[in-house]
Every structure is written in structure tokens, then in C-alpha cells.
N, C-alpha and C positions, 0 to 999 in steps of 0.2 A: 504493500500500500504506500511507503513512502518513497519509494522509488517511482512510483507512476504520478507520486503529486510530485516530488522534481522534475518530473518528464512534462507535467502539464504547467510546472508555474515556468520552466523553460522554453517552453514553446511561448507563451505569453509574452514573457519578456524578447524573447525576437522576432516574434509578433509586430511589437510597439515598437523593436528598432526598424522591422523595416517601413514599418509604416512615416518613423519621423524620416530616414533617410531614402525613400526613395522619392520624393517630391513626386505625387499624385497630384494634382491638378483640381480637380474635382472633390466635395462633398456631398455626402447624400445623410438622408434621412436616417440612415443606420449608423451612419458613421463620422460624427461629432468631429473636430479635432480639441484637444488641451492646450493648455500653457507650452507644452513643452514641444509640439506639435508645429507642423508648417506646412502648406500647399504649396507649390511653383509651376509656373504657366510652363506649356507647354515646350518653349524653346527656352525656357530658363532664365528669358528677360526680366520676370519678377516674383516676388513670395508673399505670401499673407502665414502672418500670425501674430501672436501677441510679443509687445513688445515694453520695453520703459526708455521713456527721452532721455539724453543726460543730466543729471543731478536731480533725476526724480526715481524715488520708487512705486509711483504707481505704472498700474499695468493698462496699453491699450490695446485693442483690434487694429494695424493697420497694412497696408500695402505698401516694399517696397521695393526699391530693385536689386536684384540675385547677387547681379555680378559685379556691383560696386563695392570696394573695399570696406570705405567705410560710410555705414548703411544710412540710407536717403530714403526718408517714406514719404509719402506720394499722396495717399489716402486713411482718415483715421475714421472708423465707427462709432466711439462709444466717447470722441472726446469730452463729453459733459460729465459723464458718469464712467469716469477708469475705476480699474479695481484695484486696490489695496493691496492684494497679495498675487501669488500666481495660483488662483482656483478657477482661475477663469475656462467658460468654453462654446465654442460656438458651436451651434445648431440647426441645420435643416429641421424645419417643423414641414409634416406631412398637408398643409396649406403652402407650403411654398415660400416660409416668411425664412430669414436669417433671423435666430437672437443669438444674444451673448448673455452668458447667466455668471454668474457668481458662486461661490463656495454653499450657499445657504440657498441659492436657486433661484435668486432675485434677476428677475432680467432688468442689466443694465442697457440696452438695445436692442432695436428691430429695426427690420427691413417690413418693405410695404408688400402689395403684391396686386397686380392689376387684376387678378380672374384665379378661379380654382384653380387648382395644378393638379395635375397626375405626375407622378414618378419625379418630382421634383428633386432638382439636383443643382449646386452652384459649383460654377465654375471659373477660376480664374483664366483670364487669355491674354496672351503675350502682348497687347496691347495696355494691361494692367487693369483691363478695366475687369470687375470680379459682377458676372449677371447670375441670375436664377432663371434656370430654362425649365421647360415642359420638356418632361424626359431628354428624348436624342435631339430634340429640335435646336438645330445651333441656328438658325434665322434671327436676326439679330431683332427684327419687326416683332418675334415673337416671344422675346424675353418678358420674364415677369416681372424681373427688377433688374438693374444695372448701376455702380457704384456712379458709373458714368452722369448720372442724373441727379445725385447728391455731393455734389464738389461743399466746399468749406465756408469760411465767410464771405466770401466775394465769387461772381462768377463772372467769366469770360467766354462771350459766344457769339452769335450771327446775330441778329433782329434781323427778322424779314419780314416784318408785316407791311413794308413799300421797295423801295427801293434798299439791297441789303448792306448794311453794315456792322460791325464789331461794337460788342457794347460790356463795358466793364460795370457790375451794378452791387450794389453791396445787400445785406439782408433782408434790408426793405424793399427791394426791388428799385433803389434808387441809381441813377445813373450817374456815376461819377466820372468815366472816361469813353470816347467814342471816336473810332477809326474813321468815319467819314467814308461814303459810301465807295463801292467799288469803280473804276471806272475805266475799267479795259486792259491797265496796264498794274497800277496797285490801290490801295485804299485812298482818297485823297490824303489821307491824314496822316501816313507813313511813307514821307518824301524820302528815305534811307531805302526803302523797298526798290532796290535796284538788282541785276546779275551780279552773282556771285561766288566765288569756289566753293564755299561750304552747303548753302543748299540753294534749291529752285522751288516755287509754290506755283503752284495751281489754281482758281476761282472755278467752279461750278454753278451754274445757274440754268437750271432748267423745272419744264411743268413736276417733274416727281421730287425733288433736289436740290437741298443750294447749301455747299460746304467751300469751306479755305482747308487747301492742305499743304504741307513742310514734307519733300522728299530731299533729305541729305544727300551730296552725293561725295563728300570724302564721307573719311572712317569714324570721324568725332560722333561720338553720343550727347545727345543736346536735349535739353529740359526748358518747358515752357513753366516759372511756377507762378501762381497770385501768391505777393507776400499780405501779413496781416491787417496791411494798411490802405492793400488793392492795388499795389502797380504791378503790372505783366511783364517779371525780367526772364531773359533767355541764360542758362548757362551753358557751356560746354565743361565734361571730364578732359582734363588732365590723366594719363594713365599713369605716368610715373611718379606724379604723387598722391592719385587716391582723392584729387578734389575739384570742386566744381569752380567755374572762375568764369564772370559775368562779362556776355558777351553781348547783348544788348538790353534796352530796357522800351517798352513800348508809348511809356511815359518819361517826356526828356525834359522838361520844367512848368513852369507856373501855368502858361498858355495850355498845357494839355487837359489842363482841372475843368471839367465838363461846366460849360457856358459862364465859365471866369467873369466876361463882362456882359450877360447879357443877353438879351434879345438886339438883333441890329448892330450890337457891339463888336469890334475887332481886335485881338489881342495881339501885342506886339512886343515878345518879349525883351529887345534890345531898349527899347524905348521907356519912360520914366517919367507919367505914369504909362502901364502897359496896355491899358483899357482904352481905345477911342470910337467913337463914333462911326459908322460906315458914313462916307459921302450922303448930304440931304437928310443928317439924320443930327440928331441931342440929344442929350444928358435928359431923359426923363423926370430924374428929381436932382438937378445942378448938386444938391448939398450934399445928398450921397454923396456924388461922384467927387466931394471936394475932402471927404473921409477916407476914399478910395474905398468905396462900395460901390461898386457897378453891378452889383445884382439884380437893382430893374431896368437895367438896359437902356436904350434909345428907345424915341419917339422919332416921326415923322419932322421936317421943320416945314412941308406944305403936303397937304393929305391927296392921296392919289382921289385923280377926277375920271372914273370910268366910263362915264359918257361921254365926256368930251374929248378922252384920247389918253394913254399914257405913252410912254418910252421906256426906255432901257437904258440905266448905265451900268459898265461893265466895271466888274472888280478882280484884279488880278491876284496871281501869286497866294492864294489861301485856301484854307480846308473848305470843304464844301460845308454847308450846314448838315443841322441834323435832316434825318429825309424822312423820319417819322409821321411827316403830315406832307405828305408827296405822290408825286403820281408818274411811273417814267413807260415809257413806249420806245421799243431795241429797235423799230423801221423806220422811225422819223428822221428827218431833216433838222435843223437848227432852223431854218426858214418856217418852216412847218412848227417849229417848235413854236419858235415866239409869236408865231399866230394864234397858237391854239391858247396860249396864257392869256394873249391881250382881250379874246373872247370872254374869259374867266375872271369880273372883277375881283375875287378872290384868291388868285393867283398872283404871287409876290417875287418868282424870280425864277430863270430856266435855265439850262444849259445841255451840251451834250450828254449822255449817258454814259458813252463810249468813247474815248480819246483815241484807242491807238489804231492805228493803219489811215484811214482817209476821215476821224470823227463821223461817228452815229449817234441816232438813237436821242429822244428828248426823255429829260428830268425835269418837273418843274414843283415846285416848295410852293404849299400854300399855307397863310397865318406866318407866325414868329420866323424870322430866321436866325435859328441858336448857334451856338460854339463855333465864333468863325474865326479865326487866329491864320497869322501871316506868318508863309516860310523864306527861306533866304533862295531858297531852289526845288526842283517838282511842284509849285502852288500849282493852284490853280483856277481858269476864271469861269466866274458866273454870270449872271446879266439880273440887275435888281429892277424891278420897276418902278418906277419914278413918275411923281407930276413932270411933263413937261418943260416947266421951270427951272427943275432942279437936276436937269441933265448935261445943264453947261459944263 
């Protein structure tokens, strides 16, 4: 008898080694992992498990990557509620949800779950992002949950409900930073977005689809992170020493702070103050602007007359505004364009859509025109509508 309990508490015990050392990928409803435990995506680019930051002992759920020396996590689960000790574990529930429980069985987190599951199972993929699928179904349309859709204090992503552009927002869904829409060649609002050795991007835009993507083509490993305060920095590894070293930032000074001066305002970071007025336009409340508060923007200095005619003056060298209250068509003309505004007394400013090879395509912004700030090179121009008068 106690020969065959060593034989079976032996098999156990390498049982649970192979189970920490063979990096499976996958959890399922049977099969929990522990503290001591770890998953790794399938090419070995990343691992989930529990982990402690430096100079702390509590313990969290997070993702990060395999093959970096010294470990960089990406994704954290349960950061409100860590555990105190290493009792932690996380769980496929036969609904398809993720928790993380505690030594006493207290779930410190969960995961959501859009619809029933059958044979539900999560899986980390070399992408890092960790989903829960409906059994074998790797369709990505068909996940039930994806870590991908709960990023951390800040997000960064597409807005496409008009014309698309990048939008950095914090908890509240407020908008703190914004790329300026695409426009054939890069985002207005990332004049640096040029050819380059290290990588090349993409824009997609079509009726199913509309994504930005980063295809590297030397050997560097590159990380996009939001730090805690919401700026978008890019690092590259270092392999000979194990560290990341900052390789650009998406936000480069004062002028990128989402609508700095305003409605009708243009930011000018060289300049002192940095806030002025777009052409035919004022200081809405002078005495703000004499505190350097330019958060209500310009007013008009003579109010557009739609019956009797307006014009256009053009504004060079700047990010395009926001285009959240916009409307753009990919077959127009620029000629075409500014006719279909001038019909629109609600229509405040147009331009191409599409810059590069021979200019296509109309944009036109109607109501406020927000966050508009001047670069030294790639600006670029718009056509504002104007009384008349104010087009000298």
C-alpha cells in the first residue's frame, strides 16, 4: 500500500511539473491554473500568470512577454483587487466567464461573456491578446470575450463614426489626444509618419473594415504602451541589455492636448502665447484669453450670411480638425466639394479626403472646428468658410 501511494503522489507531482513546464496555451473548465502555474501562446511570444511588480508583495493576473529578459507585462486582470499571498487561481466557469479567486474562494475578478458557451475554453494567442472561444471556434467574430476589449486606464483606437481617426480617451470616455483624420498618405496629425527602415503601416478602409497596422521590417521588437497619464510612446528592445528605450512618442508637446485652444483656435507651439485665433475669428471671452485660458475658443468677428453668399479662406500647414461632426465622399472633386458645403448653410469648412497621387475625395466639418494646431512641415490645408468680408 505505501508503495503505490508513492507511485501515485509521484505521478502527481510530474503531473504539475509538466503541466507548469510545458507552456499549454489554453484553459478549460477542468483545468484551473495556480500561483505557481503559467500559459504561453503558441509561438512563445507571450505568458499569462500570476505575478508581483517590484517592491510589492501582492499578487496579480497578468500578461506578459516570454522572451524578454527582464519581464514586461502588457495586461493586468484583477488590478483593483491583487491578492495578498500566492493562493490565487484562475478559472474557466462552464458559462464561459474567467475568475480569479483567492485562498478563501472570494472572486477577486471576472471576465464578461456575450452569449452561452459550450465547451468553453481560453486561450492565449501570440498576438497576446488572451479570448474565450466557443469550443474549437478560433473566429475571432466569434469570441466571447477578449482581453483585447478591456485595455487599462486610457485607450487608444480608430473612431469611425465619420471620417476615421485615432483617438486617445481616458475613463470617462473623454478625449484627451486625436490623430486627425487619415488622409491618403498618414494621419494629419503625425507629420513624422514618413518611410522608414524600421517599419511601414498600412490604412484600411472599406464597407466591412477600417484598421491602422505597424508591419516591422528589421529585426527590433517594438511596443506601443499608454503610460498612466495617457501618452502613446513607442519603445524598441535592446537585446544586449534586456531593455526597452523610447523610440517615439505620439504626443510631442503642449499643442497635442486635445482642443488646447478651443473651438476656431490654432495652437502654435513656438509662439508665446500659443493659442490664437484662426483668420476672421476672436477671443470669445478676451479675459480668459488674457489668463491664458483659451478653452472657449473663438467666435466669428462677422457671422456667415448664407443667403447672400459665402467664401472660403484657406488655412495652411495644420492638423485637420476633429471630423466627428463630418461628412467625406472618396469620388469627389475639390470643385464639387466646395459646392456641395456652400449649399449647406451648416457647413463650416472642406477639403480633400485624399492627398496623395493627383488629391480626391471631399471632407467637409460641420459646427465647431476643434484641435487645430500648426506644424513646421506635412501641415496641412483646409478651406474655412467665411462672410465675404473676411476673406481679404
Amino acid at each position: 500500500m505505501d508503495a503505490l501511494v508513492k507511485v501515485v503522489v509521484l505521478f502527481t507531482y510530474v503531473f504539475s511539473l509538466l503541466r507548469i513546464s510545458i507552456g499549454v496555451d489554453t484553459i478549460t473548465v477542468n483545468q484551473p491554473i495556480t500561483d505557481a502555474e503559467t500559459i504561453t501562446s503558441a509561438g512563445r511570444n507571450f505568458e499569462l500568470g500570476f505575478f508581483s511588480p517590484e517592491n510589492s508583495k501582492h499578487r496579480y493576473l497578468g500578461i506578459w512577454y516570454k522572451k524578454v529578459s527582464k519581464r514586461t507585462v502588457v495586461w493586468v486582470a484583477n488590478r483593483e483587487n491583487p491578492l495578498n499571498d500566492s493562493s490565487g487561481v484562475l478559472k474557466v466557469t462552464s458559462q464561459g466567464i474567467l475568475v480569479v479567486l483567492n485562498g478563501a474562494n472570494r472572486t477577486l475578478w471576472f471576465s464578461t461573456s456575450s452569449r452561452p458557451a459550450q465547451s468553453p475554453n481560453a486561450q492565449l494567442l501570440d498576438s497576446g491578446n488572451l479570448v474565450m472561444k466557443y469550443g474549437d471556434d478560433g473566429d475571432s467574430e466569434n469570441f466571447l470575450w477578449q482581453s483585447f476589449d478591456y485595455p487599462c486606464t486610457f485607450t487608444y483606437g480608430i473612431d469611425h463614426s465619420r471620417s476615421p481617426q485615432i483617438l486617445v480617451r481616458n475613463n470617462d470616455s473623454v478625449v484627451t489626444f486625436r490623430s486627425g483624420p487619415w488622409n491618403g498618405i498618414r494621419f494629419s496629425g503625425f507629420p513624422h509618419f514618413t518611410p522608414n527602415p524600421v517599419y511601414r503601416y498600412d490604412f484600411v478602409l472599406n464597407e466591412k473594415e477600417v484598421y491602422f497596422i505597424y508591419h516591422l521590417v528589421s529585426s527590433l521588437l517594438m511596443r506601443l504602451v499608454l503610460t498612466p497619464d495617457g501618452y502613446a510612446v513607442r519603445f524598441t528592445l535592446i537585446d544586449e541589455k534586456g531593455e526597452w528605450i523610447r523610440y517615439s512618442s505620439v504626443q510631442n508637446d503642449d499643442c497635442d492636448n486635445y482642443a488646447l485652444c478651443g473651438a476656431k483656435g490654432n495652437c502654435e507651439i513656438d509662439q508665446s502665447p500659443k493659442c490664437e485665433c484662426l483668420k476672421g475669428f476672436r477671443p470669445k471671452l478676451q479675459s480668459n484669453w488674457n489668463r491664458s485660458d483659451w478653452s472657449n475658443g473663438c467666435v466669428r468677428r462677422t457671422p456667415m450670411d448664407c443667403q447672400k453668399g459665402d467664401g472660403f479662406l484657406r488655412i495652411s500647414g495644420v492638423k485637420l480638425p476633429d471630423t466627428r461632426k463630418s461628412w467625406f465622399n472618396e469620388s469627389m472633386n475639390l470643385k464639387e466639394c466646395a459646392a456641395r458645403c456652400l449649399r449647406n448653410c451648416f457647413c463650416t469648412a472642406y477639403v480633400n479626403s485624399n492627398i496623395s497621387g493627383g488629391r480626391s475625395g471631399c471632407l467637409l466639418w460641420f459646427g465647431d472646428l476643434i484641435d487645430i494646431r500648426e506644424f513646421a512641415e506635412n501641415g496641412q490645408e483646409f478651406y474655412v468658410r467665411m462672410h465675404a468680408s473676411e476673406q481679404k
